[in-house]
N, C-alpha and C positions, 0 to 999 in steps of 0.2 A: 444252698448255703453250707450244708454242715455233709461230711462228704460220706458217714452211711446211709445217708439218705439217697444220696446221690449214685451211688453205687449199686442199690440195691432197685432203683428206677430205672434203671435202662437194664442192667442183668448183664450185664457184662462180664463182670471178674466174677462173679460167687453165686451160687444158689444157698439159702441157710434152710434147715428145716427141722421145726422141734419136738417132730414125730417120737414118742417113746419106744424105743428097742428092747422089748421084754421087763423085767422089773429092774434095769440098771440104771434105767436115768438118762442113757445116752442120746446123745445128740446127734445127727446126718450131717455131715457137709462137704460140698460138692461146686466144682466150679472149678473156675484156675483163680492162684494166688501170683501174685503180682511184688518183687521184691528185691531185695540187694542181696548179694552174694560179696564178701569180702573174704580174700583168702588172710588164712592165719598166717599169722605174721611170723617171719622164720625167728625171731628171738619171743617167739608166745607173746608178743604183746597184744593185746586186745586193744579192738574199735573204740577208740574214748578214752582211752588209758594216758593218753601223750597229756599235755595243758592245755587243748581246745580239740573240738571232733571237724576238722576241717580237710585238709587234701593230707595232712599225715595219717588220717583213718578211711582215707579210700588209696589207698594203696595202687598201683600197677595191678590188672588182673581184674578190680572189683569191677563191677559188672550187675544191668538191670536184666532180669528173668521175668518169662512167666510157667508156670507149671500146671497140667490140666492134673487135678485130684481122681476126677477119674480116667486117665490112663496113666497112671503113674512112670509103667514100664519104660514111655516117650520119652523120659530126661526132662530135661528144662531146656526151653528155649531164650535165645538170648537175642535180647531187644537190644545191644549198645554193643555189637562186635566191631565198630569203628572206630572205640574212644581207648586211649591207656588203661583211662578209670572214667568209672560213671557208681552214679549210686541217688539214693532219697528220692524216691521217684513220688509224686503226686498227681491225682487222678481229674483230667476235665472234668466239668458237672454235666457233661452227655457223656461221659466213661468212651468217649471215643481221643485222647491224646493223654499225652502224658509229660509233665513237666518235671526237667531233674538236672543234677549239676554231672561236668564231665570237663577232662579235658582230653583232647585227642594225640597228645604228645604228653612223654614223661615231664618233661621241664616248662610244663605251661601250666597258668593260673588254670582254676575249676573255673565255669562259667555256666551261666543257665541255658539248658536248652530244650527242645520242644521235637516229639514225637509221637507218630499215630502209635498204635497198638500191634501194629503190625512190623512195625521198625524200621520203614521203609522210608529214606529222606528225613533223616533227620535235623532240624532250624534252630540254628543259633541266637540267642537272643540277647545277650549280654557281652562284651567285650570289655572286660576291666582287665588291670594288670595282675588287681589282687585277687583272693580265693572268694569267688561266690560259693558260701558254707552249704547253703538249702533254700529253696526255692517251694514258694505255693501258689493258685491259686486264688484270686479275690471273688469278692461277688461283682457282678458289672456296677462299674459308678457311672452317676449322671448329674451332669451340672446345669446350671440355667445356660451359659451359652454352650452347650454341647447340641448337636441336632438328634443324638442317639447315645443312649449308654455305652460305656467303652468298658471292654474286658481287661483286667489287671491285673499282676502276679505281686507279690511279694519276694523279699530276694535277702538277705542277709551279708555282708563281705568283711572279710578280715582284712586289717591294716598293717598286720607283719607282727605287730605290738604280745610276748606272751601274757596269757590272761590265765587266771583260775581255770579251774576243771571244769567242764559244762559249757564254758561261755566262747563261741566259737569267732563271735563277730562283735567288729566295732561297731554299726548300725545296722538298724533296715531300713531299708531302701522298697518303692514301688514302682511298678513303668507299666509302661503299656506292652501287649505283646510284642508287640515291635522290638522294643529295646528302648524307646524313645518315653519322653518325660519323665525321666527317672527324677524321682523325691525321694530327699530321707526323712523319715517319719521317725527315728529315736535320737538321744542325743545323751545318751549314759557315756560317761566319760569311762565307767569298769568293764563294758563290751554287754552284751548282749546276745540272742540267740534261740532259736527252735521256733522259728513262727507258728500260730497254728489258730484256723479262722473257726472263728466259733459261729452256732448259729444266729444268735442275733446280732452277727454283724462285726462284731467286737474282735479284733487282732488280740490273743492272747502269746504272750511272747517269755524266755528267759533273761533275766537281768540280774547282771553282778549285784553285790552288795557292799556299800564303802569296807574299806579295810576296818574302819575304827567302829563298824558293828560285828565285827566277827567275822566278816567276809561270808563266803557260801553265795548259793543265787537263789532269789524269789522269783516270783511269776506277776506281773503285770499285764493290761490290757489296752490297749491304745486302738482309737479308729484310725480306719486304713488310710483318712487323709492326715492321719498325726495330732487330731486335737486328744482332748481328755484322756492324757493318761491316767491309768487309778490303779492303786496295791489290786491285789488281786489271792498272794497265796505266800505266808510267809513272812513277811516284811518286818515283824521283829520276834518272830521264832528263832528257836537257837539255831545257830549257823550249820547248814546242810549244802550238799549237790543236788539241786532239784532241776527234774528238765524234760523236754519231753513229752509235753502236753499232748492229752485227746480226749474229746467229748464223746460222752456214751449217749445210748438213747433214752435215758433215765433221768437226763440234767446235772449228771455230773459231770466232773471232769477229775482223770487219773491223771497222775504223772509220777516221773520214776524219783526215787532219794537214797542216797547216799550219804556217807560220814564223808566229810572232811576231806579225811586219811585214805580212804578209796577210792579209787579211780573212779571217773565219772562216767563208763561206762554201759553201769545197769546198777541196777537195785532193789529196795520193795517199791510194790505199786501200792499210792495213796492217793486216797478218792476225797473229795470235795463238792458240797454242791455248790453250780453254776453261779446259784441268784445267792447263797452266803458263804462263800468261797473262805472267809478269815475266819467261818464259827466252824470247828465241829470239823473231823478228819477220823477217815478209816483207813487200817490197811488193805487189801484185798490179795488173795491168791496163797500159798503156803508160806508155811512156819519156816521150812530149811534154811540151810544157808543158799540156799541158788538167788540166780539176780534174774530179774528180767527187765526186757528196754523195748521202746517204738513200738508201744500199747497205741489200738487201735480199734472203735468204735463201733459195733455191726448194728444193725437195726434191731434185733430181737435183743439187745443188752448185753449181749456177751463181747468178747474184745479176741481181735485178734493180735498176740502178742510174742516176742523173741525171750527164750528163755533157755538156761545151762543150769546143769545143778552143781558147778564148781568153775573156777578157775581154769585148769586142767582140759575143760571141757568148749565144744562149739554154740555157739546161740542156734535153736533148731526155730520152727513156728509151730506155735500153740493155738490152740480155741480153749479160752478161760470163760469160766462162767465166775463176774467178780462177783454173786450173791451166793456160791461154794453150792450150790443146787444139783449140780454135773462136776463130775472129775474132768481136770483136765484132759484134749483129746491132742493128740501129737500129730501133728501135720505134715510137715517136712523139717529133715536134718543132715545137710550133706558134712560127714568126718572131714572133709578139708578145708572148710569154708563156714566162715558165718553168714548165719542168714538172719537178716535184719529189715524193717523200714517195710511189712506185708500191708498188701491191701487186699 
């Protein structure tokens, strides 16, 4: 269900280990990371900056990598040398494929698609006209007339329509791996956006807010077949860019915010528990001004997350400890490109 679990069960992408390194506190970590590479933009625009993060922030060029931590010297290899742009990649629950959007031409929608780990034959799975924003993973659903549980993704798509900051899509959508039985399961008329499965089961997702509360977006929750939506983070907080979701091993759940007035990019990260998501909110990581985005869950509590410490500057990967116990530990940061969206 919840994908550090999942990741760290088969051992795939990462090894973690909370060995102490003399009196510093430091942390080990080892393995290959898994993640988008988006080059900067020749007018410095940053990933998110436009009024939604959809095929204007995967650019020509972006591109899914993996990196081994321990041989650094290797480079990065790349998983999507076939697409214009690829990026948001999400991990099966046996760490053996990989689900992410791409298009294979400059002038075509983004679309979902599916590959091993190794990048060999990569399967289309969606053919819309418009942009499929991001793409995850479901847990298998089973029905009474089903003879076997069927494996499902989630998928998000824009309508063309400009929307606030943050909010990339007009619904989410579910289907089968195939591509077939697609359902929309949201029906926000101010767009919506960042799926992200939580572990009991629950779609937690970003949702605009009417214009006549302030505008900004909350966090809501809906099951994967669409019933019971419920607030979840925000809902009459003063108006923010909130987006971004991921659950830790703790029962929280981070996601990133932003004012208004600034691009929806990156931001502080604020923590929430799971089971009282509306009482009670922390911020986690430094006081500066740097932003960080596409926080990310490990099993030992700590997050793997993208972070700059300006404008001026690339989004590198980080290992954050959000209870401040380890200093941040710097992972990778390539000067031409941001790196974003690690697993």
């Amino acid at each position: 269900m919840i994908r550090f679990v999942a990741l760290l069960s088969v051992g795939l992408l990462f090894v973690v280990s909370t060995g102490i390194a003399g009196d510093t506190g430091s942390s080990a970590y080892a393995g290959q990371l898994l993640f988008t590479q988006i080059p900067i933009h020749e007018q410095g625009e940053t990933p998110g900056s436009s009024s939604s993060r959809h095929s204007a922030d995967l650019p020509d060029g972006s591109r899914i990598v993996l990196f081994d931590l321990a041989a650094p010297g290797t480079g990065v290899t790349d998983l999507t040398p076939g697409f214009a742009a690829a990026g948001r990649p999400d991990l099966s629950f046996d760490g053996t494929r990989v689900l992410f959007v791409a298009r294979r031409g400059s002038n075509e929608p983004l679309n979902v698609w599916e590959v091993g780990l190794d990048g060999v034959s990569p399967r289309q799975i969606t053919d819309r006209t418009e942009d499929a924003a991001q793409a995850i993973y479901l847990s298998a659903l089973f029905t009474l007339n089903a003879t076997m549980p069927e494996q499902r993704i989630a998928y998000c798509t824009d309508d063309g329509v400009k929307r606030g900051p943050g909010v990339a899509c007009a619904a989410l959508y579910t289907c089968r791996l195939d591509g077939s039985q697609t359902r929309q399961i949201t029906f926000n008329p101010y767009g919506v956006g960042d799926p992200h499965l939580l572990s009991d089961g629950r779609l937690l997702y970003v949702s605009a807010r009417p214009p006549d509360s302030g505008g900004g977006t909350a966090l809501f929750t809906v099951h994967p077949d669409g019933t019971d939506v419920s607030p979840f983070v925000a809902v009459h907080d003063p108006a923010a860019n909130r987006g971004m979701p991921a659950e830790t091993a703790d029962g929280s759940v981070v996601f990133v915010e932003s004012d208004l007035a600034a691009p929806a990019d990156g931001g502080a990260l604020i923590a929430v528990s799971r089971s009282r998501s509306l009482h009670g909110r922390r911020t986690i990581g430094g006081s500066d001004a740097g932003s960080y985005r596409s926080p990310r869950g490990l099993s030992d509590g700590r997050l793997l997350v993208s972070y700059r410490s300006g404008r001026d500057q690339t989004y590198g990967i980080q290992l954050l400890d959000p209870r401040g116990t380890h200093p941040p530990v710097d992972l990778f940061d390539a000067e031409d490109r941001h790196d974003v969206d690690a697993l």
